[in-house]
N, C-alpha and C positions, 0 to 999 in steps of 0.2 A: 611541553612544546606547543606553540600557538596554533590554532585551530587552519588557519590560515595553510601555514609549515606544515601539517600532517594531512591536506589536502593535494599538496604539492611532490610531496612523496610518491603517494598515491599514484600520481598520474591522474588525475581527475579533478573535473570540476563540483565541486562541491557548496553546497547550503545547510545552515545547521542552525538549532536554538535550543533552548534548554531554561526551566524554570521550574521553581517551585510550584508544587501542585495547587498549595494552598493558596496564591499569589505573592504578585512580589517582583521584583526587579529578575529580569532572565540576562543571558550572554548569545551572542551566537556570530555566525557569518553568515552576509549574505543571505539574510534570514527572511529578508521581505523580495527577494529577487523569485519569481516564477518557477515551479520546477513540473517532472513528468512525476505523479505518484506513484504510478504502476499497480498494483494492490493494496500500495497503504488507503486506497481511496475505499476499499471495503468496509472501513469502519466509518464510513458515510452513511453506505448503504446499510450497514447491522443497524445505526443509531437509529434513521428513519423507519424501519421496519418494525425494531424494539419500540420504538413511540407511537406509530400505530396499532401495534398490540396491544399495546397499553389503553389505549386512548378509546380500543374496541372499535376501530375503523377498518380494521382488516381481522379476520380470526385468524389465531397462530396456530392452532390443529387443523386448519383447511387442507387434503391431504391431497397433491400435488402428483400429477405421473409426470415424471421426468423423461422420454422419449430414445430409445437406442441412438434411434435416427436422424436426432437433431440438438445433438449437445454439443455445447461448446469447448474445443479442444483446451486439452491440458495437462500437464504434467503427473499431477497426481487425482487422487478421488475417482469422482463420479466421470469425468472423462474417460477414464480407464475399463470403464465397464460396460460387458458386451450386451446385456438383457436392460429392457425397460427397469425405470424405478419409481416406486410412489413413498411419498416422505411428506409428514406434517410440515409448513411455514416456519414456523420456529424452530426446527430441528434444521431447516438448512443454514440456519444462522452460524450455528457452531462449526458447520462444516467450512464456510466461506472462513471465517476468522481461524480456527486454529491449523488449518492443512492449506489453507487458500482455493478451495474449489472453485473453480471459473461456471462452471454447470450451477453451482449451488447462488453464486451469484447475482448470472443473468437471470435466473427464474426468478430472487427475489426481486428485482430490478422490475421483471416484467407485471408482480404482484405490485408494487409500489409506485413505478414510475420513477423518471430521472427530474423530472418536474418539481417532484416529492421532495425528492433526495436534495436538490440544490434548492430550495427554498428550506429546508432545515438549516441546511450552514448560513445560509442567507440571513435566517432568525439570527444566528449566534454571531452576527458581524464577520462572518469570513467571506468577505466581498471578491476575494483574489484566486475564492476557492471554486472549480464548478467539475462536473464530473461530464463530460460532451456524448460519452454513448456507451450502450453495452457492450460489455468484451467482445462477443461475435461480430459486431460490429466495426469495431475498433480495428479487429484482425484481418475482416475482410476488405476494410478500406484502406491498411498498410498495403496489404498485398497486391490489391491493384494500382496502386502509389507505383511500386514496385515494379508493376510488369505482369501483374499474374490475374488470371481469370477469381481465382478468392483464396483464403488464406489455405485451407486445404490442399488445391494446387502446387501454392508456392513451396506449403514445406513435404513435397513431394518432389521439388526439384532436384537430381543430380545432375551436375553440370559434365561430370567426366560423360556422363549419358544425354543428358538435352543440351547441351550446350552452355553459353555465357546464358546469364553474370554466373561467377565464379564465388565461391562463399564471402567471399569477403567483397566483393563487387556489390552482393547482395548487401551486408550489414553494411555499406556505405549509404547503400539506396534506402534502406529501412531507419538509417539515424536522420533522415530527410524529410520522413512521414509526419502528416500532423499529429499521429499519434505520438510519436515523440519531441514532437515541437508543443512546449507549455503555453504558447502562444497562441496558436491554433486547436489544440487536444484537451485531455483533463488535465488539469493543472490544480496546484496550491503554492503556499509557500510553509518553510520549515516555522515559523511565526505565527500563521494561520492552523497548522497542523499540534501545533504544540497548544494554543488556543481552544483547539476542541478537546484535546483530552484532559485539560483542566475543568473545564464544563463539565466534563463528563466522570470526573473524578469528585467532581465537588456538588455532585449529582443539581446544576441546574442544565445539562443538556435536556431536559425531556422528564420526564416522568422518572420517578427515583428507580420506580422497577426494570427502566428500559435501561438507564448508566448501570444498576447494578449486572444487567444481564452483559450488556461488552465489556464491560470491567471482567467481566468472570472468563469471558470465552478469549478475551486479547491475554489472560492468566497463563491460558491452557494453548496457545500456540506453541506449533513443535521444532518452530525454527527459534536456535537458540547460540548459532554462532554468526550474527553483528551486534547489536548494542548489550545484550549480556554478556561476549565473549569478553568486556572490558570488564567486569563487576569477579565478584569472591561469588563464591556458593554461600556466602549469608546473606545477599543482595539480592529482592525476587524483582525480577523484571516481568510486566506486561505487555506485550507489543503487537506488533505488523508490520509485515516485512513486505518487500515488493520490489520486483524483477522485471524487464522488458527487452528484451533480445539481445542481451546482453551490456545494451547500453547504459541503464540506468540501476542501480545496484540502491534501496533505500531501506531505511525504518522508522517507524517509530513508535514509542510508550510510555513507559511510567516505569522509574526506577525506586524500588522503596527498601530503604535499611530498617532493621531490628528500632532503630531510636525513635522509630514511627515519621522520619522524614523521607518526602517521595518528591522527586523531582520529573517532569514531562520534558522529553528530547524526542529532535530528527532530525536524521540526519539522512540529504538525499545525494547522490551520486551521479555522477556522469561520465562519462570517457568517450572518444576522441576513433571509434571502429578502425582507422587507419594504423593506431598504436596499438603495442603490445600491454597488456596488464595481467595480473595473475589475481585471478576471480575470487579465490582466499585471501588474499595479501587486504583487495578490496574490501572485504566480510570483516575482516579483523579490525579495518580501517576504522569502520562505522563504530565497534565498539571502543574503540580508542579517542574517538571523539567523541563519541557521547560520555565517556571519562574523565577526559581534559575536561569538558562544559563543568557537567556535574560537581567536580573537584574542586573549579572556579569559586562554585555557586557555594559550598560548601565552605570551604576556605572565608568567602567573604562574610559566613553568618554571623 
């Protein structure tokens, strides 16, 4: 089914590419069109990090207190914990890529800068690519987008208890935010994103030991049902996954078979907060087109 057709299904708007690692002619939709990364944009900030390590501009044992009292909310990890933390530099590396730590994140963000970070893509021609601010940031300027004194606030709101906006009054005001406008927010494109993991596969992102170290840590992520939920348990996929209030659903990685061929896809996602979607149906979606791509690519060798 056409890439196009199984975006359509979806209920979403959709962007996607896919290509050989090694180079080479790719497929995709919509592939140079602007999107929201959400987390896939983490493997910006591992590579720039990973290359200052390397490069000995930053030391990766510098050992880091991470504060109770001023971490950046999030679903899982170091957000979830009630006591200070101290953690070597490159040990928050693995935490941001394979769990998605937001805390592990913004701290390396705050080691490296965003300066940093968008002049590495910059290096590697992803001109369409920029990363606009740290996740705290990010969240407290949705929220007041929204209505609310900062993001804390907001997702403290009950409405049966404070009043309007009503949850869904809310994800309409939040699909609004620059944070989710690629226009205004962090942005890439599925072309650009699929670009850097080729670099980074064919180790000229950076220094060999900085691709070797995300190649290993994008290995060991634990989210494994969007673009591998399309592949066999013979097919290892590497990736990053990334989510934003339910509006944007993405991935993307590096698909490699036994025959020693590996293909780089992503595929990014959208929807419409006023429609209904089923949040798996979506999950399955992403590996189903990065399938179709891959299958393409495959077929035409």
């Amino acid at each position: 089914m056409p890439v196009a057709d199984l975006f359509d299904e979806l209920g979403v708007t959709g962007m996607a590419y896919a290509a050989p690692v090694a180079g080479g002619a790719g497929i995709g939709w919509a592939e140079h069109d602007l999107a929201t990364p959400a987390s896939v944009m983490k493997i910006q900030v591992a590579l720039a990090v990973e290359r200052a390590i390397a490069d000995g501009s930053i030391d990766g044992t510098d050992i880091r207190t991470l504060r109770a009292d001023r971490r950046t909310p999030g679903p899982v990890g170091l957000s979830l914990l009630r006591d200070d933390v101290c953690v070597s530099v490159r040990d928050l590396v693995p935490l941001m890529l394979t769990i998605s730590d937001n805390v592990a994140t913004d701290e390396l963000i705050s080691v490296i800068g965003l300066d940093r970070v968008n002049h590495t893509t910059e290096q590697l021609g992803m001109h369409q690519t920029r990363v606009a601010a740290d996740l705290q940031t990010m969240l407290d300027d949705m929220a007041a987008e929204a209505g609310f004194a900062d993001y804390r606030t907001m997702i403290r709101h009950e409405p049966d208890r404070d009043g309007p906006p009503t949850d869904q009054e809310l994800r309409v005001r939040l699909a609004d935010t620059a944070a989710l406008d690629p226009e205004r927010g962090t942005r890439t494109t599925a072309f650009e994103t699929v670009s850097l993991l080729q670099a980074i596969w064919q180790d000229v992102a950076g220094p060999v030991s900085a691709c070797v170290a995300v190649r290993k840590y994008l290995g060991q992520q634990l989210t494994r049902h969007r673009i591998a939920s399309g592949f066999g348990p013979d097919v290892s996929v590497a990736a990053k996954s990334g989510g934003l209030m339910g509006v944007v659903r993405n991935e993307a990685g590096v698909v490699a078979y036994s025959d020693g061929t590996a293909y780089a896809v992503a595929v990014f996602t959208r929807h419409d907060p006023r429609s209904r979607v089923d949040p798996t149906a979506i999950d399955a979606g992403i590996g189903a087109v990065a399938r179709e791509l891959v299958t393409q690519l495959r077929s035409d060798s």
